[in-house]
Structure formats: structure tokens, C-alpha cells
C-alpha positions in Angstrom: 25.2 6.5 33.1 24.9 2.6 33.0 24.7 0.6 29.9 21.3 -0.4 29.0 20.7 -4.4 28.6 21.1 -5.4 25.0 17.9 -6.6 23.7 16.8 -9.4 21.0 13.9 -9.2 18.4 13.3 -12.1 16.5 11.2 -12.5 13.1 10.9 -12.0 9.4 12.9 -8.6 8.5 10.7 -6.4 6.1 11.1 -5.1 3.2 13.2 -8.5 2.3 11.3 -10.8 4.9 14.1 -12.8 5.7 14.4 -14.2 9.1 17.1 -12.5 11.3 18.0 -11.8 14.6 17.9 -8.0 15.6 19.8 -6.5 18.1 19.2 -3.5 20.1 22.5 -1.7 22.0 22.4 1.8 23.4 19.2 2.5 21.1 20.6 1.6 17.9 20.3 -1.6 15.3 22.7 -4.0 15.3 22.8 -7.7 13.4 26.1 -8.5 15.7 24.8 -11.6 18.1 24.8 -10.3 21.6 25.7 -12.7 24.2 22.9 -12.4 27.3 20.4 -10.2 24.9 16.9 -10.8 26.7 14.1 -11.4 23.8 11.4 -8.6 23.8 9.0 -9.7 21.0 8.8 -12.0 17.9 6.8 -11.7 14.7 7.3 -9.5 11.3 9.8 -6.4 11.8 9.1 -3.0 9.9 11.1 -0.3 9.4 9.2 2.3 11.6 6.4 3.8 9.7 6.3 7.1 8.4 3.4 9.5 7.8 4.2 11.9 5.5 1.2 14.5 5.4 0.0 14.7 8.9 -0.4 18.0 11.1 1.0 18.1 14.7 -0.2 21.1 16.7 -3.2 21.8 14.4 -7.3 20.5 15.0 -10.4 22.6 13.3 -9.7 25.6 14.9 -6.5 26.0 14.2 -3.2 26.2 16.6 -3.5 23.9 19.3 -1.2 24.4 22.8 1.6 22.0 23.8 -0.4 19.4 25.9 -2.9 19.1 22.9 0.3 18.7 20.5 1.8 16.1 23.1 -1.2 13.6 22.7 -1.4 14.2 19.3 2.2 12.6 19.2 1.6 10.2 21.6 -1.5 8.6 19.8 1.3 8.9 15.8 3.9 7.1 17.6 1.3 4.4 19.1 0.2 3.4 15.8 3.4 2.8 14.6 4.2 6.1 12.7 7.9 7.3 14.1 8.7 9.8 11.7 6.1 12.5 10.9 6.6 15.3 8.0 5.0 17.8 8.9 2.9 19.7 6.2 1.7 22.7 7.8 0.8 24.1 11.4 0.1 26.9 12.8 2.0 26.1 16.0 5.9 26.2 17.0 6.3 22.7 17.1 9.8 22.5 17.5 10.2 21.8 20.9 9.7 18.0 19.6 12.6 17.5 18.4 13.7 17.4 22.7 11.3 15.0 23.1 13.3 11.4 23.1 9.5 9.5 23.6 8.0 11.4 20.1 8.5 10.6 16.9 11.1 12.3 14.5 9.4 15.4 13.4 10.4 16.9 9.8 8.6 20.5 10.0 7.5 21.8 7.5 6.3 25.4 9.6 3.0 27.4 8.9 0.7 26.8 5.1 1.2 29.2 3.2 -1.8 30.9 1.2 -3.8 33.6 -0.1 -5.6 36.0 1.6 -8.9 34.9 3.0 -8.7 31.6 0.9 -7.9 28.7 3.0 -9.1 27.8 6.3 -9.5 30.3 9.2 -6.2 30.3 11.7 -4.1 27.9 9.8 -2.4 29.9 7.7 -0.4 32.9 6.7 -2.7 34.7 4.4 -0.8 37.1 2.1 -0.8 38.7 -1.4 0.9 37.4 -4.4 4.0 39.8 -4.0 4.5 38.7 -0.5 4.7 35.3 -1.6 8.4 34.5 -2.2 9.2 36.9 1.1 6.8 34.3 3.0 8.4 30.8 1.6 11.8 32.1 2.2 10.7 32.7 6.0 9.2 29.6 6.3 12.1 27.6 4.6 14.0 29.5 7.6 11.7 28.3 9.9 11.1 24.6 9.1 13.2 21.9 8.8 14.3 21.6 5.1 10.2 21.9 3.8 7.8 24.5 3.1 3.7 24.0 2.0 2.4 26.3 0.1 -1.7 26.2 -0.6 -1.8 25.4 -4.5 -5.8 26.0 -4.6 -8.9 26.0 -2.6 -12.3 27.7 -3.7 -12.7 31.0 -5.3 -16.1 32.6 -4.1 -15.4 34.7 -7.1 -15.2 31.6 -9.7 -17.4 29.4 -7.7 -15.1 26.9 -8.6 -11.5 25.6 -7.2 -8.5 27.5 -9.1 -5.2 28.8 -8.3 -4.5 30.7 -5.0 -1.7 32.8 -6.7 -0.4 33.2 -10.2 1.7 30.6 -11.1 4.6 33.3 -11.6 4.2 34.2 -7.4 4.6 30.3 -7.5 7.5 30.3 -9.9 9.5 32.7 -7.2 8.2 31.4 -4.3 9.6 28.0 -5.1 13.0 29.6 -5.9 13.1 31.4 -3.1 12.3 27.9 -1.2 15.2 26.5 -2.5 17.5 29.0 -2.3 16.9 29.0 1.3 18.0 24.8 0.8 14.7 24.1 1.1 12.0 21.7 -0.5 8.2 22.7 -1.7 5.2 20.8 -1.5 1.3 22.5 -1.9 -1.9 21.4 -1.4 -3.8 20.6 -5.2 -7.2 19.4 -5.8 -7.5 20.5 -9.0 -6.1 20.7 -12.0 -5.6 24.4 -13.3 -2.5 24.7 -10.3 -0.4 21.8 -11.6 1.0 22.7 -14.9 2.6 26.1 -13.7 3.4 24.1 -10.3 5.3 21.1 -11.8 6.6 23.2 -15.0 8.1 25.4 -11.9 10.4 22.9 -10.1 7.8 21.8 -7.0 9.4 19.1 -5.4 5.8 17.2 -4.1 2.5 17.4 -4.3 -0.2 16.8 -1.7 -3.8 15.3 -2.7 -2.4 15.3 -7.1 -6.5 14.5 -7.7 -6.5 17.0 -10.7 -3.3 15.3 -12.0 -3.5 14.6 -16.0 -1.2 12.2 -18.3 0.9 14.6 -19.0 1.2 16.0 -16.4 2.1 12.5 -14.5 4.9 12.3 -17.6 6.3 15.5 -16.3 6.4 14.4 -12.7 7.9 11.2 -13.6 10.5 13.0 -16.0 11.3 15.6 -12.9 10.6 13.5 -10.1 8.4 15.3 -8.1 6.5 13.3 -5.0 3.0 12.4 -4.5 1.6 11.8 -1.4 -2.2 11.7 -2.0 -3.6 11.1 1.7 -6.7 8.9 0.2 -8.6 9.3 3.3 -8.8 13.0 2.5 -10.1 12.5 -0.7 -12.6 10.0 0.3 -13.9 13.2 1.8 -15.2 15.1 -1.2 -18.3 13.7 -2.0 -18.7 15.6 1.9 -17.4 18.8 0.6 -19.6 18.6 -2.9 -23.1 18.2 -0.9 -22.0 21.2 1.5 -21.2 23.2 -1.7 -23.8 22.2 -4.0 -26.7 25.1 -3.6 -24.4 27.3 -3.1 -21.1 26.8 -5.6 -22.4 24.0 -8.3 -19.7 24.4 -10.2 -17.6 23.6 -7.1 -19.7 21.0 -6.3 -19.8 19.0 -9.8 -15.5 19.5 -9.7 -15.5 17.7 -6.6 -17.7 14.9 -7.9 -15.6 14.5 -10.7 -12.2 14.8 -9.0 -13.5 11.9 -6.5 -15.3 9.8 -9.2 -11.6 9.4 -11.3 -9.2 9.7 -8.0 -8.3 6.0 -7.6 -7.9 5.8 -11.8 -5.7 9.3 -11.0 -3.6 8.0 -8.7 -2.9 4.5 -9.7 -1.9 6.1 -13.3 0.5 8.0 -11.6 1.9 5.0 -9.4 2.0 2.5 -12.6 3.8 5.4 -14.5 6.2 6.0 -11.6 5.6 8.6 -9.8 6.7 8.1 -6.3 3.9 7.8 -3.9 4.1 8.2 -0.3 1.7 7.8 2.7 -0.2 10.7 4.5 -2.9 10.3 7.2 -3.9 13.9 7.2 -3.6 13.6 10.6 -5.2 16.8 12.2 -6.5 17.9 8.5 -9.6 15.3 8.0 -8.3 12.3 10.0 -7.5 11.6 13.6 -4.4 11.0 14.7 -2.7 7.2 14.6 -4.6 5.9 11.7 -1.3 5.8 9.3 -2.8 2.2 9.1 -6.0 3.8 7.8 -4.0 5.2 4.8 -1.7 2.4 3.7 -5.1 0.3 3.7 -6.9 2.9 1.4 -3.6 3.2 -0.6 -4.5 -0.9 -1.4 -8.2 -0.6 -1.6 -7.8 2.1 -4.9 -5.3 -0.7 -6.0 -2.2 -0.9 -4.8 -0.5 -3.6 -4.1 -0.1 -4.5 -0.1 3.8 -4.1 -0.1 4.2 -1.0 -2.4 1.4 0.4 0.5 3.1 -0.5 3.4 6.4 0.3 1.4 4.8 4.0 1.2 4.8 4.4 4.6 7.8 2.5 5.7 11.2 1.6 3.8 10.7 4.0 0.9 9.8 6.9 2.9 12.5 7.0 5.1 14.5 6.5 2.4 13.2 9.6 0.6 13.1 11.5 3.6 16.8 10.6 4.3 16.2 8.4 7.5 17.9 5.3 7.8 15.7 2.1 8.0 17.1 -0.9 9.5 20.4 -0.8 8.8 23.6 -1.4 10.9 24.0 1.5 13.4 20.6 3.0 12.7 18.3 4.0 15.4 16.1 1.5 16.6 13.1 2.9 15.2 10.6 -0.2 14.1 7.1 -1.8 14.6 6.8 -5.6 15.1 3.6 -7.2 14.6 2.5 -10.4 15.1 1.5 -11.7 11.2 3.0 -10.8 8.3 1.1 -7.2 7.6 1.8 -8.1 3.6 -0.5 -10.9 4.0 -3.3 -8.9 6.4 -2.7 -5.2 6.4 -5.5 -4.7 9.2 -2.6 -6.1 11.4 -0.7 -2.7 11.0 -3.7 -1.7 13.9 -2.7 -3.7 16.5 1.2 -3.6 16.6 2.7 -6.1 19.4 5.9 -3.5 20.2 6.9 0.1 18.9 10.1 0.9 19.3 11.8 4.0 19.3 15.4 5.3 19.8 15.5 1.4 21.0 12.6 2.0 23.7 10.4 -0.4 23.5 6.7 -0.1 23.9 3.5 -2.0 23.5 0.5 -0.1 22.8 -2.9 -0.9 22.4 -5.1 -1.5 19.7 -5.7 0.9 17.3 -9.4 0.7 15.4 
């Protein structure tokens, strides 16, 4: 097979945004000058983004079939995100990984919950003793995570609480790990956390119900955070459908929402690690990564810890190299500084993946 042409990109490195010269040879990074490179685009040079809650395979329905998946891909990679964890499908997406033109896919197989308590078709619904059995089969399955569904609403309670007990937790997460696996659930509220993060979870999806103390704890035991904001900008949606209904539900939601930017900036200024998730095939379309690192800064973030969330630092903590020498090519180069103008993370002038270049089109 013949060599492919070495190829030039030129422009302000990011996280550091020192000018360089980056070279691209058999679809991987190198710094070295190569003599006859051809110049493919110019402009500020990011460490290809990551989502890290989004849902390949999944829409409202449930499992969705292959070409579905496919597009679903197609319009992640366009805006910019190359590497997508996975937090929970009901479909066998594995046959991404073949796919050279899709983003890296960490899986993290089918949510996990309790029986008739989550949505319809997403997930495996099963009893509290069946719990561990489940999260060892799914850390099987996946590829090094597992999502569990903390809490959702009890018809019972009226009222978010706790899908299982938090010793069904407590072995389910062991189980996880045993199996060399990592554990992230779903948590609105608060009442999951304590047993959760007392437990050894090693992330936690949404964290609206998160308390100082219980921030202390995370920072002490460093679980994750990835609070996909653009989910939670949902609830006032979910407290009007609830209100007749489940008030109690309904005035939980209101209150979650009405503290969640305080919530989740007390957890970044503390140090929790916080990471970027569209919720992709959840509440959000896919290929609006962009649409989360901008609500990260609206709640108050600053514009390079955001674009840090879903770049640099979540490859890192995802164990991906960024751009390193010998790495895969995997970046997004835009034409202003997206620091300075994070609506420019929308329109990306070349994605580039595994070193093949592409230029997509705007993204709104």
C-alpha cells in the first residue's frame, strides 16, 4: 500500500497556544518538519474533542438499527467530538470500533436499572439481588465502563429516590471492578449519592443533588463529574409534566434546577473533575458537544477549563493521547481562537481523524 503524502497544519497549538507546525505521516502526529508536506488548514489546533455522556444507538424509543447508529456517528465526529464514552445503549454498538471514519467509541453497554423505573427499552430492568450479576455482565460486555441508574421517580414516593439499596450498589460496584471495570450512574437527586460515593463509584452523571460534603468526599476520592448541563436545563420541562400529578416530584425538580449552576460550580472550584457530556441521544441531538462546553461557561466556567472539559483533560482521563508525538491525528482546527469565541467550536474549518482530514459544515 503506498505511503500517504505527509501533510502540514499550521497555527496556535491548544491547550498551550503556542504556534507550531504539525505534521501528519501515516495518520499519526508528528512535530519532525517534513520536507514536501502540502498545507491543509491554518488557525487554532485542538486536541480532538471528547463527549463524554452521549448515547450512540439509542433515540426515544430505545435501540436504534445500524444505519441510524451510523449517522448518529457521522453528525459526533462532524462537530468535532472524536472520542465518545458511551453511557448506556441498548444496542451492540461494537461494530464501531471497525469503523476507521467514526469516532473512538468507549462503551459503556446497556443502563442498568430497576424494574419498571427508568425509560421504556433502554434498559435492563432487574431486582436488587440481580444487581451485581448484571454489572459484572455489562463490565464483560463494555469496554472498561458500566452505568448503572442511581435514581429516577418512584410512583410510590412521588418523589425521585434510590433505584436499589445502596448495599445492591455497594456489590454492584465491586462486582464492576472486579471485572476491571469503572462505574458511573445517573443522579438527580440527592438521597443516591452518599451510599454511591461512600461505595467507591468512580463518576457521576448529572451530580445536581450533590452537597458540600459530599463534593469533599468526591474531591478526597476522586470520583468524576460530568454534569451534561443541557440535560439539566431540561427540568423545569420535567417539573411542569409532573406537577398535577407528582408535586413533590415536581417542586424537587424546581429546586435541583434553581441551585444546579451554584451545585456544579462548587464542585468545580473545590476540585472535582468535571468533564463534558452532550447527552447526545438522551435530551440532545447529536453534534452539539459545542452546545455543552458553551453551557459549561454560561453557569460560570471559565472558557478554557470548558473547552478543557471536552478536549485535553478528557482524553487524558480517558487514557487517549492528545497531541503528542506519535499520537493519532485526531484534532479540530478552527479558524479563531475558540478561548476567545467558543461559538466558533460550531463551525470547525477541518476534523481530522486517524489523520483524515475533513471539512464539515456548520453546525447551529
Amino acid at each position: 500500500m503506498p505511503s500517504q503524502p505527509a501533510q502540514r497544519y499550521r497555527g496556535q497549538v491548544l491547550p498551550d497556544g503556542e504556534p507550531r507546525d504539525l505534521y501528519v505521516v501515516e495518520g499519526r502526529v508528528t512535530f519532525e518538519p517534513q520536507a514536501g508536506a502540502d498545507t491543509v488548514a491554518q488557525g487554532w489546533i485542538v486536541p480532538g474533542l471528547v463527549d463524554a455522556h452521549c448515547h450512540l444507538g439509542l433515540d426515544d424509543f430505545g435501540a436504534t438499527d445500524d444505519e441510524a447508529t451510523e449517522q448518529q456517528a457521522v453528525d459526533d465526529r462532524d462537530g468535532g467530538a472524536l472520542l465518545i464514552r458511551d453511557a448506556g445503549s441498548a444496542s451492540d454498538t461494537r461494530w464501531i470500533h471497525d469503523r476507521e471514519d467514526l469516532p473512538r467509541l468507549i462503551r459503556c453497554g446497556r443502563h442498568i436499572a430497576a424494574t419498571k423505573r427508568y425509560i421504556r427499552g433502554y434498559a435492563h430492568e432487574v431486582e436488587p439481588a440481580d444487581l451485581a450479576t448484571y454489572a459484572a455482565q455489562e463490565a464483560r460486555n463494555g469496554d472498561g465502563w458500566i452505568k448503572l441508574v442511581g435514581d429516577w421517580i418512584s410512583r410510590e414516593e412521588g418523589d425521585l429516590a434510590p433505584s436499589f439499596p445502596a448495599e445492591a450498589f455497594r456489590d454492584a460496584i465491586d462486582a464492576a471492578h472486579a471485572e476491571g471495570a469503572k462505574v458511573t450512574a445517573h443522579c438527580f437527586g440527592h438521597g443516591v449519592l452518599p451510599g454511591l460515593i461512600e461505595a467507591g463509584i468512580d463518576c457521576i452523571e448529572h451530580g445536581t443533588g450533590l452537597t458540600e460534603d459530599l463534593i469533599d468526599a468526591m474531591v478526597e476520592r476522586g470520583t468524576r463529574l460530568v454534569p451534561t448541563v443541557m440535560q439539566l436545563d431540561k427540568f423545569p420541562e420535567h417539573a411542569a409534566a409532573g406537577v398535577e400529578r407528582f408535586p413533590d416530584y415536581a417542586a424537587t425538580m424546581t429546586d435541583l434546577y434553581d441551585r444546579m449552576p451554584a451545585t456544579i460550580m462548587a464542585a468545580h472550584e473545590a476540585g472535582v473533575p468535571i468533564y463534558a457530556g452532550s447527552d447526545g441521544g438522551g435530551i440532545s441531538r447529536h453534534g452539539n458537544i459545542a452546545g455543552e462546553v458553551e453551557a459549561l461557561a454560561r453557569i460560570g466556567m471559565s472558557a478554557f477549563d470548558a473547552l478543557g472539559a471536552a478536549s485535553w483533560r478528557a482524553r487524558e482521563w480517558l487514557g487517549v493521547d492528545g497531541l503528542v508525538e506519535g499520537a493519532s491525528a485526531d484534532f479540530v482546527v478552527y479558524d479563531r481562537d475558540p478561548v476567545d469565541d467558543l461559538s466558533v467550536l460550531r463551525t470547525p474549518s477541518a476534523v481530522v481523524l486517524r489523520g483524515v482530514a475533513r471539512r464539515p459544515g456548520a453546525h447551529s
